[in-house]
N, C-alpha and C positions, 0 to 999 in steps of 0.2 A: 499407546499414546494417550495421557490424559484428555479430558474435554477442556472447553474453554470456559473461563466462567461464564456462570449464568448475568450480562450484564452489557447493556445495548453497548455499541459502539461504533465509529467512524473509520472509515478508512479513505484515505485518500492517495491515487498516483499525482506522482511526480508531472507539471509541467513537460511540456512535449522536449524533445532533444531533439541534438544533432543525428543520432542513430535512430531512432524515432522515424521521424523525415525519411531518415535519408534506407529504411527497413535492414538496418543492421539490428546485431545482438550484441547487447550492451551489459551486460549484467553486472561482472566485477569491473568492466569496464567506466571510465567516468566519465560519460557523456556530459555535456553543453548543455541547458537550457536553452533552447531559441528562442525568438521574439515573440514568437507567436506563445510559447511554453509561458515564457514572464509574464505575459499578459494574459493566460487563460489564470495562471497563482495571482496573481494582482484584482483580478473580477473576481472572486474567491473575499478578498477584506471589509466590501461593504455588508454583507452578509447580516443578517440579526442572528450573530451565533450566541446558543446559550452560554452560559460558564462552559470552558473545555479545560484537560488536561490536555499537554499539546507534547506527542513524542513524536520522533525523527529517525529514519534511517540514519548511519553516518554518509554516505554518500550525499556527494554537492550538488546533483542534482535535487534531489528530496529537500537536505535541508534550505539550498534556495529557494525553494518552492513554499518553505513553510514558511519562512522570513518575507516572503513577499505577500503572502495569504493573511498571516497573523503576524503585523507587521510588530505589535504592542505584547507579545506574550514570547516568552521564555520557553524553548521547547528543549526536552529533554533525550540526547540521543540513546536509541536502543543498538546495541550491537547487531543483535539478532534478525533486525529490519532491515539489514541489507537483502541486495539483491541475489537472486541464486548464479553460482558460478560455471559456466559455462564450459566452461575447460579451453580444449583447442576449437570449439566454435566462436567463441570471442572474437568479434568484429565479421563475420562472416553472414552473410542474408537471412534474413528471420528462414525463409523459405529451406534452411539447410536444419532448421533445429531439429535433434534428435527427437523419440517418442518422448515425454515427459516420463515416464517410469524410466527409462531407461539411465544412467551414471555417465554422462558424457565423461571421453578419456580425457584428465587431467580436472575435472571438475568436480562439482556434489552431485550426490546422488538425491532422489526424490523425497526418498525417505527421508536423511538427514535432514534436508530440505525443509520440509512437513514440521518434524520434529523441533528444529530451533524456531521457525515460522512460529509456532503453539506458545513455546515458552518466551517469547520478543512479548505476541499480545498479551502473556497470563502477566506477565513484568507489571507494563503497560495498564494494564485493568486492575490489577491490584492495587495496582501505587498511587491511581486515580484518585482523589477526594471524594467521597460519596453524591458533593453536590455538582462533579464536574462530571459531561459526558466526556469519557477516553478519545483523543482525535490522534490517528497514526497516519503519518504521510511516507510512504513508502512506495512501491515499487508493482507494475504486473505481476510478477511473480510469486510477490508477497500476497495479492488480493486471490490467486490463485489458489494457491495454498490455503487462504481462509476462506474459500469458497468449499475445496475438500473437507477443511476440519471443521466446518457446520454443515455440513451434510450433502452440499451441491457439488457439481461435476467443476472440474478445472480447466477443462476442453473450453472448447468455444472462444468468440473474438477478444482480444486483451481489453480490460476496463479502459475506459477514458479517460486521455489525461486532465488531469483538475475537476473528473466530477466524483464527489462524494459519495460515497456505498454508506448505507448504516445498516450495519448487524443488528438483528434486535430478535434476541430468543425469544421464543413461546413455546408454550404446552407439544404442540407436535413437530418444534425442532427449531430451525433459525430462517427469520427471513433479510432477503437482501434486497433493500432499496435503493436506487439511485435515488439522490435527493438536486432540488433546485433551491433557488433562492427564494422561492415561492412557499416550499413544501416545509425547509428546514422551522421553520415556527412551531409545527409541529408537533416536531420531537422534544423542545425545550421543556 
């Protein structure tokens, strides 16, 4: 599997959902935005964001979430930014999810997974304007995966919904921030 390029970037989950709430598995599934979802993406627009390129899962959850976040900017959908498929776990309790390596029946396997995950953000970062940071609103699973292909474990509790991760390479590999409305000045 290639690396990613060398070149900071955002990621952000999706707005909470109905499956969310309510600890289903959602994946290819098209969950709901809840109220509480629309207004964690809606605190997200007063933001002092720097210039961003702005991509999107195709999923309605995600792209709601960016429309509500970056109410004035054009985002462009990645295929590849969906979420990972579940197979016949789909709608069944987080609590039943198979091991993550593992290819649930009817679904993708980790690898493949991994694989399209890498080539969504290489899309994504490449096609970015030099003076834009890359912003990808996407999915747990996707922030997962870019946890693995920069060097960190995928384990552990799912990212937050509506708070911002920034990837930012250095010399001994990649770090990952959660960022505030405070911190993002920052990075610009």
């Amino acid at each position: 599997m290639s690396a990613l390029p060398q070149r900071a970037f955002l990621l952000i989950r999706h707005g909470q959902t109905d499956a969310n709430r309510d600890g289903l598995i959602a994946g290819r599934t098209e969950a709901e935005l809840t109220d509480a979802g629309r207004a964690g993406a809606r605190a997200l627009a007063p933001w002092n964001w720097p210039r961003i390129a702005l991509y999107v899962s195709p999923q309605s959850r995600a792209r709601e979430t960016a429309a509500l976040a970056f109410p004035e900017l054009p985002a462009t959908v990645i295929e590849g930014l969906r979420e990972r498929d579940w197979g016949l776990f789909e709608g069944r309790p987080v609590s039943d999810l198979p091991p993550r390596e593992a290819t649930p029946e009817a679904g993708e396997g980790w690898a493949d997974f991994l694989m399209r995950v890498q080539q969504a953000l290489t899309e994504g970062i490449a096609a970015a304007p030099a003076s834009c940071l890359p912003v990808f609103v996407a999915h747990s699973g996707v922030i997962r995966a870019t946890r693995s292909l920069t060097g960190g474990t995928p384990l552990g509790p799912s990212a937050r919904n509506t708070t911002p991760i920034l990837y930012s390479p250095d010399p001994a590999g990649w770090t990952e921030t959660d960022l505030t409305g405070a911190t993002l000045p920052w990075i610009a």
